[in-house]
C-alpha positions in Angstrom: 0.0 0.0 0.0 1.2 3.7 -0.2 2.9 5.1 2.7 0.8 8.0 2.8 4.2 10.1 1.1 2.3 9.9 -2.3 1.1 13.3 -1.4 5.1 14.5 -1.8 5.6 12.1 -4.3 2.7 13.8 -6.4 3.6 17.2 -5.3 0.4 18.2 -3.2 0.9 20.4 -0.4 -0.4 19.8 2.5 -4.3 20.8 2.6 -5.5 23.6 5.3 -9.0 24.7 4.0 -12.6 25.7 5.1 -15.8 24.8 3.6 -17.8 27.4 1.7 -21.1 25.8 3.3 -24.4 27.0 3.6 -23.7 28.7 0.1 -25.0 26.8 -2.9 -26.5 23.8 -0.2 -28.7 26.0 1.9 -28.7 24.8 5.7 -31.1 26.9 7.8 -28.6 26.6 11.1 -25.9 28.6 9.4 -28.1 31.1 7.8 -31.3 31.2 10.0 -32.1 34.7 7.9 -32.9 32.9 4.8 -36.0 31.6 6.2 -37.0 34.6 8.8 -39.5 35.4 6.6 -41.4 32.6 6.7 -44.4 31.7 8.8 -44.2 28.7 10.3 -43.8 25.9 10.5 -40.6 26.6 8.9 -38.7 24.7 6.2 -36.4 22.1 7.2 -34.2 21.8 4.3 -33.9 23.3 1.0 -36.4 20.7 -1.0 -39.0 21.9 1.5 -37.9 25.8 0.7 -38.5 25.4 -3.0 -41.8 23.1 -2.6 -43.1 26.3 0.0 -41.9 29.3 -2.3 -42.1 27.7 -5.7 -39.7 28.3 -8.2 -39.8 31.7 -8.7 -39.8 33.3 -5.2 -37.2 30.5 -4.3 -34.8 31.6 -7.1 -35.1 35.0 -6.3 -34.9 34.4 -2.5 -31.1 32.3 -3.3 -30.1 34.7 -5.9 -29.9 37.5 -3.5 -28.4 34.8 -1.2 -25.7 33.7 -3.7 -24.9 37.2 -4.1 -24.1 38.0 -1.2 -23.3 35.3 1.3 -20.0 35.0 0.1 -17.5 38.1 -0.4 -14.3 38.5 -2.6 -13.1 40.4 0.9 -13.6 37.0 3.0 -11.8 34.8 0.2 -8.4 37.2 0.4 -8.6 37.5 3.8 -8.9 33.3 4.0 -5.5 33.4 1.7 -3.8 35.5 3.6 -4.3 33.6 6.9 -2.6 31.0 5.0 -5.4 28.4 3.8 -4.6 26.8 0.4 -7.8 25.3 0.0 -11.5 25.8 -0.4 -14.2 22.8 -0.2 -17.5 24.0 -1.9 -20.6 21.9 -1.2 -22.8 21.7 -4.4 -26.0 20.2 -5.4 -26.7 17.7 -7.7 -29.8 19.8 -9.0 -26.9 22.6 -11.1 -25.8 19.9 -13.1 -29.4 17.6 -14.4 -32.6 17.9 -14.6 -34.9 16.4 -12.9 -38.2 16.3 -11.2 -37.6 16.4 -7.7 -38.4 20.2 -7.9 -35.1 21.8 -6.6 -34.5 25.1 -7.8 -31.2 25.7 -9.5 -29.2 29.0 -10.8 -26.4 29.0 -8.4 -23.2 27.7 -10.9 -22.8 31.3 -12.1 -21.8 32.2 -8.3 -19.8 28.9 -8.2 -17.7 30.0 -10.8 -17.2 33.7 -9.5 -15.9 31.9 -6.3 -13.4 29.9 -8.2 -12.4 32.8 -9.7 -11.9 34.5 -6.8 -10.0 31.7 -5.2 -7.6 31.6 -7.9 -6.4 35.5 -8.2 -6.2 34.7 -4.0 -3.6 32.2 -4.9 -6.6 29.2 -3.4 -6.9 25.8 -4.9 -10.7 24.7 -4.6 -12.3 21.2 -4.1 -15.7 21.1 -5.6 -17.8 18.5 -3.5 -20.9 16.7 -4.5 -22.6 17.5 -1.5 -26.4 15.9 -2.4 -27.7 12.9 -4.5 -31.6 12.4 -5.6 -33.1 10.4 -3.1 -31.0 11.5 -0.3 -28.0 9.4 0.8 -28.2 10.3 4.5 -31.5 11.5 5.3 -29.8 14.8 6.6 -30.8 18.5 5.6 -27.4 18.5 3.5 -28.5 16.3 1.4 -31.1 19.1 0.3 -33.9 16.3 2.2 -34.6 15.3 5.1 -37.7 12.8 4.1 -35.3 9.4 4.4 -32.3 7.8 2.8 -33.5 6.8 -0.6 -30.8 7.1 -2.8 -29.9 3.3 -3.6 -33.3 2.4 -3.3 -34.3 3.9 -7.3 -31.4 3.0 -9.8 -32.4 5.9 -11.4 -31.2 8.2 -8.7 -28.1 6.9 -8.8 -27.9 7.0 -12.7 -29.2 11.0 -12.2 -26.1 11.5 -9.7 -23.3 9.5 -12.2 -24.8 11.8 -14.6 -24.6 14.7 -12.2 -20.9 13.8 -12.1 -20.0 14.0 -15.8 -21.6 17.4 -16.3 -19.9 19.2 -13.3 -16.7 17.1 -14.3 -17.4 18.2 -18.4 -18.4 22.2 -16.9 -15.3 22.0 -15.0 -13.2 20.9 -18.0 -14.9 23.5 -20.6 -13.1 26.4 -18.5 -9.2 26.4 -18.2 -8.9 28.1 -14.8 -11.3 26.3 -13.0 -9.4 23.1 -14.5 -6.2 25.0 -13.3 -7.9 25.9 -9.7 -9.1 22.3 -9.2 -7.8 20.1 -7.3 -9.9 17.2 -6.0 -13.4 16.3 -6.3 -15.6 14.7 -3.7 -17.6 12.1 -5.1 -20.6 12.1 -2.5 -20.6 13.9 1.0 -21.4 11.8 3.9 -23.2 8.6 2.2 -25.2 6.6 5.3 -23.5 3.5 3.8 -25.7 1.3 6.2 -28.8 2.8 5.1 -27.7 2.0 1.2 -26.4 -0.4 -1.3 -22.8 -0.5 -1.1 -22.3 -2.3 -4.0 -24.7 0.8 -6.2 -22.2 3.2 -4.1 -18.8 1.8 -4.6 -19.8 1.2 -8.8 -20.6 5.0 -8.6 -17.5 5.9 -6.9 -15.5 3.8 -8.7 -16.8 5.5 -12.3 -16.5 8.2 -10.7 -12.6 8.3 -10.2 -12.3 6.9 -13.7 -14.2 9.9 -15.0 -11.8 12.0 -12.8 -8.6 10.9 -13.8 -9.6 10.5 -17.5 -11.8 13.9 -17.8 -9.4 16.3 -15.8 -6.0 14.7 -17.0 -3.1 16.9 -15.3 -0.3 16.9 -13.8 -0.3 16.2 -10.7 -3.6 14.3 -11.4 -6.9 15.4 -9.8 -7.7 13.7 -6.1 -11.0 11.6 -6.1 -12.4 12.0 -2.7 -14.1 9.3 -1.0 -16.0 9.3 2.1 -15.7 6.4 4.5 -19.6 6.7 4.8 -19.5 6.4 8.9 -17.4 3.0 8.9 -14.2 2.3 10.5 -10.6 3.1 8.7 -10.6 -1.1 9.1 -13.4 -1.6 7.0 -11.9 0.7 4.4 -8.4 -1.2 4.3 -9.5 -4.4 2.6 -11.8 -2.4 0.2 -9.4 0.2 -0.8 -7.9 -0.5 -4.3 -4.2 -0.7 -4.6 -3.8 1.0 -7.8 -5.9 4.2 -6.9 -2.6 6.0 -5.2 0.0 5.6 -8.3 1.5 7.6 -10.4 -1.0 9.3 -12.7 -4.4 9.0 -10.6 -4.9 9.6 -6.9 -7.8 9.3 -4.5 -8.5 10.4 -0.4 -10.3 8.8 1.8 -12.3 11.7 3.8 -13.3 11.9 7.3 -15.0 14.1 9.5 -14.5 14.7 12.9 -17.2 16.0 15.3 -17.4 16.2 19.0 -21.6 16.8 19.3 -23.1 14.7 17.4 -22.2 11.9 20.1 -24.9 11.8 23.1 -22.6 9.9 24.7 -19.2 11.6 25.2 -21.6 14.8 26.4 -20.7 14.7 30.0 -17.4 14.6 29.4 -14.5 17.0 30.5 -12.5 19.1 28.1 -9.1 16.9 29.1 -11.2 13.3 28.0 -12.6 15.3 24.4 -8.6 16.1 23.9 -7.1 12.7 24.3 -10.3 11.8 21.7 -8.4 14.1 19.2 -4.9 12.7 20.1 -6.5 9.0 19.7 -8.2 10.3 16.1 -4.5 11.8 15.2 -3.0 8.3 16.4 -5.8 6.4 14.4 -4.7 8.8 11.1 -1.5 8.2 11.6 -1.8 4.5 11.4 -4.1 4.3 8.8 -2.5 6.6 6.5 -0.4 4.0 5.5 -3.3 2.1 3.5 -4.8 5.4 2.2 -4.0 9.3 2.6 -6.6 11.2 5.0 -8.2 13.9 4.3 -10.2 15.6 7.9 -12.8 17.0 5.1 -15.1 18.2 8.4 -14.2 19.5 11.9 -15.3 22.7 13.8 -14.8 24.0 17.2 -18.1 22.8 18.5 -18.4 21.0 22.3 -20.6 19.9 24.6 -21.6 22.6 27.6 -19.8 20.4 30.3 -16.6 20.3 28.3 -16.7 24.6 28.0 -16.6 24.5 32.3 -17.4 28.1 32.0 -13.9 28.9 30.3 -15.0 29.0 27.1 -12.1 31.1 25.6 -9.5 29.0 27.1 -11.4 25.8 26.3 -12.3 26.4 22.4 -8.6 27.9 22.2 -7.3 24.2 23.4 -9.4 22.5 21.3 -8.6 23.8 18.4 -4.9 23.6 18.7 -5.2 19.5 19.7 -7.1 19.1 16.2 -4.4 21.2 14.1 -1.9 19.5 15.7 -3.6 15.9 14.9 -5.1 16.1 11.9 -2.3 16.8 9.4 -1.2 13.2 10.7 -3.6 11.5 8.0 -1.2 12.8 5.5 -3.6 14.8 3.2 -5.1 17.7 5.8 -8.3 19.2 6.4 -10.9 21.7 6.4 -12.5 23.6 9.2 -16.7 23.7 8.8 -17.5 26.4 7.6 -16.0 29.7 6.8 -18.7 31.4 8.4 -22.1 31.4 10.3 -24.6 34.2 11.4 -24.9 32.8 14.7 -22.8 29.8 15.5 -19.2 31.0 16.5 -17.6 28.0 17.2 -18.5 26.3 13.1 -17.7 29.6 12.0 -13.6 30.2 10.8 -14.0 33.8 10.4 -15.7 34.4 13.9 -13.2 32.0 15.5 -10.4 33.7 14.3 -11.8 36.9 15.9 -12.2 35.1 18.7 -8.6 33.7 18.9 -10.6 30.8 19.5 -8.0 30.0 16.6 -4.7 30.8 16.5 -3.1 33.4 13.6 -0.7 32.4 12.7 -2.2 29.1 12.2 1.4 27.9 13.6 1.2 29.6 16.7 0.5 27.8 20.1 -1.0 29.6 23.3 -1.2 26.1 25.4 1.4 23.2 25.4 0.5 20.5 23.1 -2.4 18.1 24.3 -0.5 14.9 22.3 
């Protein structure tokens, strides 16, 4: 297996990113003033938005949205903290047709971000952040009615089609080629609630149609996401020839403290030695597959804060910088920014010095 050096050997640098969310995949908790308007009972997700507004008040709703949610201002001010990357949830809907009645019209904005990534000096991962059907049942997905992505082949036909067009809309432009990358195949699949077998043909095609529609030089990273199962299950699964010379493919993660009713009670000191174990288990399993930490934020449990929150986000997120560049590919911080969540917002943190700037600098002695 690689030795998780293929990143040098295929001259990646390390990845320290954020994710553009709630941007082209709505997600009423980081933008609660997208839906203030509303009477309730209020949306859940976006499919609910569009079914409640139609499509035209829904598109005009996200247009001023797309507008304006993201700033050239916030993108050079990400580069010169010293990110190199950007992952940008996207939805299916931009790239097919179909009749599950999302609205689409955000790929113009998509682009202008790009763009504004790449006079930053940003590289950009593009992430296929929905699939028809769902394929985890969460608002992310763009619906929350059930995991029903595997269950219809023709969802699964709609998303490998979804694929080929953002790969062939990617391909049509030469600096987004140039700003790209990686691609993630499929955010967060619920690989228990699915066919694996429907998931791993799409993936598979879908790092084919990577490595054969972006061809360059270093070659463009498939990203796959271990779908909630262990690094273990992954390592008999993972195929040999995916980390060679001219193709290369992640295996993504993401890492969340709250999400976990029972690790709640828990002192700060036990949720940092979780973080050391998760660098230890990186470290390890690197050597079967690179790592990319394609999710983590700053968020804890109340009893972990003891009422020091400063001192206790501040600790936190030095333990995960320090661990999570141990998987051998990097990471990125959800999100880039929030209206009312600090500690999933980058921006906010930094104000905070929640985070530290530089992102090299230490205030605490290292938790590992």
């Amino acid at each position: 297996p690689p030795n998780g050096s293929g990143m040098g050997y295929h001259g990646h640098k390390m990845v320290r990113g954020v994710n553009i969310g709630g941007f082209l995949v709505p997600e009423f908790w980081i933008t609660p003033s997208l839906i203030a308007d509303i009477p309730e009972p209020k949306p859940n997700d976006y499919l609910q938005l569009c079914n409640r507004l139609g499509p035209e008040a829904t598109a005009q709703l996200m247009k001023r949205h797309w507008e304006t949610w993201v700033t050239e201002a916030e993108i050079e001010r990400l580069a010169s903290i010293g990110l190199t990357h950007l992952r940008i949830p996207i939805g299916h809907w931009e790239f097919v047709e179909s009749d599950e009645g999302y609205v689409r019209g955000g790929l113009p904005y998509f682009k202008r971000l790009v763009y504004w990534a790449s006079k930053h000096g940003l590289r950009v991962v593009p992430d296929m952040h929905t699939a028809p059907g769902s394929q985890n049942g969460f608002d992310n997905s763009g619906t929350t009615s059930g995991v029903n992505w595997t269950s219809d082949p023709r969802n699964v036909a709609l998303s490998k089609r979804a694929l080929q067009m953002m790969l062939k809309y990617i391909a049509s432009d030469q600096l987004l080629r140039e700003t790209v990358d990686a691609i993630d195949l499929l955010n967060e699949p619920f690989i228990d609630s699915l066919d694996f077998e429907k998931l791993w043909e799409y993936d598979t095609g879908g790092h084919v149609l990577i490595s054969d529609g972006l061809r360059k030089v270093p070659p463009v990273i498939s990203i796959v996401d271990r779908g909630f199962k262990d690094f273990s299950w992954w390592q008999s699964r993972w195929p040999q020839d995916w980390n060679t010379r001219y193709t290369d493919a992640w295996l993504d993660t993401h890492i969340y403290h709250v999400f976990d009713r029972s690790i709640d009670d828990w002192p700060l000191e036990r949720h940092l030695s979780l973080v050391c174990q998760n660098g230890r288990d990186l470290k390890t399993n690197s050597t079967y597959f690179p790592i990319i930490v394609g999710e983590w934020s700053l968020a804890l449990p109340q009893a972990a804060l003891q009422g020091r929150e400063n001192e206790a986000r501040r600790r936190f997120a030095e333990a995960q910088l320090d661990a999570y560049e141990k998987g051998g590919a990097g990471w990125f911080f959800w999100c880039f920014k929030t209206e009312e969540s600090p500690e999933w917002s980058f921006l906010d943190a930094l104000d905070r010095s929640w985070l530290p700037h530089p992102l090299n600098a230490r205030a605490f002695p290292p938790s590992c």
